[in-house]
N, C-alpha and C positions, 0 to 999 in steps of 0.2 A: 338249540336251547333258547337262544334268541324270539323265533318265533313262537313258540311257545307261550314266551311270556308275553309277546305279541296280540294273542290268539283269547289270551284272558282277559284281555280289555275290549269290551263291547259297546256297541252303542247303547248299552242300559247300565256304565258301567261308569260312575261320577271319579275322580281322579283329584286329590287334594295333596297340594305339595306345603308341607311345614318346614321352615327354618326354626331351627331349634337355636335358644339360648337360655340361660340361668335364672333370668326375669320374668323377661318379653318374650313372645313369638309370634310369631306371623305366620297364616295361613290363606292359599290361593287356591282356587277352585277351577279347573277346567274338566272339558268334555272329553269324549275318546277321539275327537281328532285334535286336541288340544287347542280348542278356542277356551279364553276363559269366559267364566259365568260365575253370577255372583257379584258378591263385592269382598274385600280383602278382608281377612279379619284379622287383629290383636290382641291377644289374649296372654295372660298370665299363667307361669308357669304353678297354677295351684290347683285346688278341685274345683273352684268357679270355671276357672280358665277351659279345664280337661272338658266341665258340661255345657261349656259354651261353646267349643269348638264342635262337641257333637251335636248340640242341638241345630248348631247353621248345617252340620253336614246331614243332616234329618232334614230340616226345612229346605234344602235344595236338591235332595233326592225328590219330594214330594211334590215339588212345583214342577219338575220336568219328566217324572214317571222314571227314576231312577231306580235299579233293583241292588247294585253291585255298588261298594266302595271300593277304594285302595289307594290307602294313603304311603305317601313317601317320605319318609325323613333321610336327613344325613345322621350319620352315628357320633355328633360331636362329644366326644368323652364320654363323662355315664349321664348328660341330664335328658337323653331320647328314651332312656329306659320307662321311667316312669309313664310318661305318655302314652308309650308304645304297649304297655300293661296294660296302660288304661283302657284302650281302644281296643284289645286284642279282645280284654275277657267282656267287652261288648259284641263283639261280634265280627270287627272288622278287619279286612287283612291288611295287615302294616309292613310296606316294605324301605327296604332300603337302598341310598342313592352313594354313589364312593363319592365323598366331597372334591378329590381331585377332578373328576366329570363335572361337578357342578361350578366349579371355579373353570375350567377351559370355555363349558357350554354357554355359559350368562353373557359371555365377550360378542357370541354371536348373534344377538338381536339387537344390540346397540353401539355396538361395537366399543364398548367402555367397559375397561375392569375395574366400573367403581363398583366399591363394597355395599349391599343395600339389602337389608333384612328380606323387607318386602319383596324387593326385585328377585333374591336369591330365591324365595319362597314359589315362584311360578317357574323359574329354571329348574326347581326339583322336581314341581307337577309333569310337567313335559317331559322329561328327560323319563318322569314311568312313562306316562303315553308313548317314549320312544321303548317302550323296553328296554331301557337301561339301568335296571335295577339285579337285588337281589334280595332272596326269603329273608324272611325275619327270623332268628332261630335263638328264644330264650329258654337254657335249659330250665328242667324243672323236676321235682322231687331229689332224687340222693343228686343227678348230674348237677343241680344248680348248688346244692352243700360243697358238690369237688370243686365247680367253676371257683367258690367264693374262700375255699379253705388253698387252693393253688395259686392264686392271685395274692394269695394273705402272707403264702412260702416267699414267692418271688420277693414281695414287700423287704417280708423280713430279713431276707437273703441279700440284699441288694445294702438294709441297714447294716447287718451284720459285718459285710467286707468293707463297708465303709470306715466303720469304727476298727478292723483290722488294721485299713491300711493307716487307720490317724496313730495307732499304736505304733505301728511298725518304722515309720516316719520320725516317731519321736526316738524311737532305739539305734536308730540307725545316725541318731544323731549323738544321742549319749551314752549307748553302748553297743555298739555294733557286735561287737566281738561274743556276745550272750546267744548267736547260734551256734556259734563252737562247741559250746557245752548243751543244750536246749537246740536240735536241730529245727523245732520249730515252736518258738517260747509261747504262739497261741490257743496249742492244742493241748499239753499233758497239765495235770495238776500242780504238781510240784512248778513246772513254771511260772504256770500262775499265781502260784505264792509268792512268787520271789518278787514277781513285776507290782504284785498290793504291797509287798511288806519292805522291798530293798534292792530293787530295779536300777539302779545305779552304782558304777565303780566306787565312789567315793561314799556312798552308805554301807559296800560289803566291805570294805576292808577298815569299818572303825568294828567289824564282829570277826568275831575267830570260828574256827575252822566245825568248833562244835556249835556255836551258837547258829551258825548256816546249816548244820544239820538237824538242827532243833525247827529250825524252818520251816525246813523242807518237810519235814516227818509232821507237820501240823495238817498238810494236804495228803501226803503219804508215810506211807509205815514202814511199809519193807521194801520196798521196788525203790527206794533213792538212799543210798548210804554216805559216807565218808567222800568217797572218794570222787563222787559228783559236786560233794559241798568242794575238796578240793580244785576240784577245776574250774568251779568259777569264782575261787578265789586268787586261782593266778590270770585269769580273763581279767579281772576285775585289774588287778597288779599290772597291765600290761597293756591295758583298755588305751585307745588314743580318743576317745569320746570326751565332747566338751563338758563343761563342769561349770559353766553358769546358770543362773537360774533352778537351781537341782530343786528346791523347793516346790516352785511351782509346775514343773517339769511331774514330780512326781506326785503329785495331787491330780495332773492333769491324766499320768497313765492311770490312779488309782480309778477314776471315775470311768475312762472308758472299760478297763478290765470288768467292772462292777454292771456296766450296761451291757457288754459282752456275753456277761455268765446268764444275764436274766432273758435275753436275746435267744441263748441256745436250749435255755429250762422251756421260753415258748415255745423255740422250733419243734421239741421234743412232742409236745401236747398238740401239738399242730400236726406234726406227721403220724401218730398215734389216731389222731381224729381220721387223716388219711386212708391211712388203713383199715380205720373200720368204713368209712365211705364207701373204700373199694371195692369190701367184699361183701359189703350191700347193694352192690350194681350187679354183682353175677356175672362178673365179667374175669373178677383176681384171680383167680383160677387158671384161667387158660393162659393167659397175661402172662403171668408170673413163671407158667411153666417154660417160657424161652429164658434162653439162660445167658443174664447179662443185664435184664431186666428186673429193677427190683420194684417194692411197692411204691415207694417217693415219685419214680420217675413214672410208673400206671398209672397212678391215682392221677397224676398232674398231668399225662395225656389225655384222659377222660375226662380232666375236667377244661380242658381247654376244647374238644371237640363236643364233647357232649353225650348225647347215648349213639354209639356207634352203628347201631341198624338203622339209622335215618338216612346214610349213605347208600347209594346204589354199587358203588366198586370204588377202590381203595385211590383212583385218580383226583376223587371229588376230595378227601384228606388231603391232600397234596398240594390241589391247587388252594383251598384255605390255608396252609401252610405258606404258600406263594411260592411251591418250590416246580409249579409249570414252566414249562420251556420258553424263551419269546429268543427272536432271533436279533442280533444287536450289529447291523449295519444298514449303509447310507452309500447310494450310488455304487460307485467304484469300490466301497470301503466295503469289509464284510471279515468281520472279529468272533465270526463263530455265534453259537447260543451262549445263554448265561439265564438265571432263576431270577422271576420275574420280579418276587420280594413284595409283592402285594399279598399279602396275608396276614394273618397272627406271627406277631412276632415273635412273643411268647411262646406258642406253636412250635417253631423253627429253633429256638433254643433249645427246647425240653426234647425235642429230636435229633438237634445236632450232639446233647449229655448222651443220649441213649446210644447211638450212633461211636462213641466213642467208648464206650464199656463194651459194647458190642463186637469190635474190635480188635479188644483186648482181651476178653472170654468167651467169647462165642467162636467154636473151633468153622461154621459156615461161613461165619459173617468174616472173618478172619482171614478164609481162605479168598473169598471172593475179594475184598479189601486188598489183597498183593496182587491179585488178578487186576484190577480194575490200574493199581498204582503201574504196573511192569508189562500191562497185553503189546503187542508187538501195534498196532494201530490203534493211536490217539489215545496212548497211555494220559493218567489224568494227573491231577495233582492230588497234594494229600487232600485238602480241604475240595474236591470237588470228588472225591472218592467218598468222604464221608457223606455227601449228601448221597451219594446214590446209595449206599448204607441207611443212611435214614428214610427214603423213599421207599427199599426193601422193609425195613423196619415197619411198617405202616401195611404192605403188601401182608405182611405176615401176621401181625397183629391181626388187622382187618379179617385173612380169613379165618384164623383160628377162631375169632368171636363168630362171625357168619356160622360155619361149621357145628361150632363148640365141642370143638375138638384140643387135645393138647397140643404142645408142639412134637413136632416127629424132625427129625434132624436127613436124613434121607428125602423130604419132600420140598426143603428150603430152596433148593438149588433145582431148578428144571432140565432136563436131558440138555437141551439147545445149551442153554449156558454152562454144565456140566462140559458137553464138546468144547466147546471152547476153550475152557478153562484147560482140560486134559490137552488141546492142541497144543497150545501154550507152554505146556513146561517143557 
């Protein structure tokens, strides 16, 4: 692989390394055996900035009979995107540098880890001249709508438990005893009337037993009667939660309840949006026909990797995942393999959800999951079971899209593994 990207850098082949930031950036010009040439430039993160970097990289292809660009950024956050847009739909290939390589590699030419725009800017030039980079890959058409509607779920999701846990935090201070009755006071309706309108012991027991039922029946109708209003009127009667402050305590749950409910009215339009994403890629179909998989968790796989035939076999998913092998010892010491974790984080999440419904409905995924927990050598752990659960998940995925075929429950498991499995019981 290495070589390869080796092999693309020629002696007609100019190599610019950008340090990216917010304002400013800096850009360094070397040759394919990484002498620099040129002079450094400065430019501004705007459209000036974008045509003046291309115009020096014109004007130093033409002095020295250059035919090839390829420039390199680090991926600092999102402000390489725009550049990297810019530069692409001109014409040139833009690749990318892992900034941990560019923070070890700088140390060795002057042996100083001082921080320096400029200085970092020819450590990224070089480091492509070593081939140490990788593609540039910005989705585009429905993949970049999943990329930016998946990343908008996570957002929200991440808001969402926040504001749970600020709720749950304050109940468990002034009323604990309200899952007793409300096994989980976040989710049902009727709870969350009580938590807007009388979320505290000392507000239900100045109402009686019908005006709690009058409550309740304002979120619901028939699904909460009497006898719910009664139980948390003796929760309430028997409650050991504090009792100062109840005023601003319950102002303070009224408002997160109220950001909660508009939170989950987005989720709703957002996975909606999802869904129709999905099955504008022509992919929801096969997807969806493994069973354990629903469209939440497709939609946000596709749009973390992008369009799925760009991969050559399901290893290349994996290792952007960072769930490749590296081996984790030192001299005498040797602790076995562990997952390398350089990849999309994101990635590894929405793999490790799948991986866990998969588990628990998928009679394959399921069976292989006690195999992998209980085999007689190097039985795993739960959490390293799952990941090989989620690496199959990808295998499977991956070929039904290749194919475009459904899932077949007879094909998941290969004879080799099948033996085994069968040896096993």
């Amino acid at each position: 692989m290495k070589n390869q990207k080796l092999e693309a850098i020629t002696p007609s082949t100019l190599i610019v390394g950008v340090d990216i930031a917010k304002a400013v950036q800096w850009a360094r010009f070397v040759d394919y055996r990484g002498l620099e040439i040129g002079k450094a430039l400065r430019f501004q993160n705007d459209k000036t900035g974008f045509e003046n970097i291309l115009a020096s990289i014109i004007a130093n292809c033409n002095q020295r009979n250059l035919n090839d660009v390829m420039v390199g950024l680090e991926p600092t956050g999102h402000y390489w995107k725009a550049l990297a847009n810019y530069l692409m739909l001109q014409g040139i290939t833009v690749v990318l540098v892992n900034p941990y390589h560019t923070k070890r590699a700088k140390e060795l030419d002057d042996n100083s880890p001082t921080k320096s725009d400029r200085k970092d800017a020819l450590t990224i030039a070089k480091l492509v001249r070593d081939g140490r980079y990788y593609e540039t890959y910005m989705p585009q058409d429905i993949f970049a709508e999943l990329r930016v509607l998946s990343t908008a779920r996570i957002s929200l999701m991440k808001r969402r438990n926040a504001i749970q846990n600020t709720i749950t935090a304050v109940l468990d201070e002034y009323f604990p005893e309200i899952v007793t009755v409300f096994k989980k006071p976040l989710k049902g309706k009727a709870s969350l009337q009580i938590l807007k309108s009388c979320p505290f012991p000392a507000l239900i027991l100045k109402m009686s037993v019908d005006e709690i039922v009058s409550e309740l029946r304002k979120a619901v109708e028939k699904t909460v009667g009497r006898k719910k209003a009664q139980q948390l009127f003796d929760a309430a009667k028997s409650s050991i939660g504090v009792q100062y402050g109840i005023v601003s305590a319950k102002l303070k749950i009224e408002l997160r309840v109220e950001e909660l409910e508009l939170l989950t009215n987005q989720l709703e339009r957002l996975e909606t949006k999802m869904a129709n994403a999905l099955s504008a890629t022509g992919f929801g179909e096969v997807i969806l026909s493994v069973p354990g998989i629903g469209v939440v968790s497709a939609a946000s796989f596709l749009g973390e990797i992008g369009d799925p035939m760009r991969f050559e076999n399901p290893r290349q998913i994996s290792r952007m995942a960072g769930y490749n092998l590296v081996e984790d010892s030192s001299g005498k010491n040797k602790s076995g393999t562990m997952i390398s974790k350089r990849g999309r984080k994101n990635l590894r999440s929405i793999l490790y959800q799948i991986a866990l419904t998969l588990v628990a409905v998928n009679d394959e995924m399921k069976e292989l999951y006690a195999y992998l927990k209980t085999r007689p050598n190097n039985p795993l752990k739960k959490k390293q079971a799952l990941i090989v659960i989620a690496k199959k998940a990808i295998t499977v995925i991956y070929n039904l899209v290749k194919k475009k075929t459904e899932y077949r429950a007879e094909l998941v498991l290969g004879e080799f593994r099948k033996g085994q499995m069968k040896q096993a019981a």
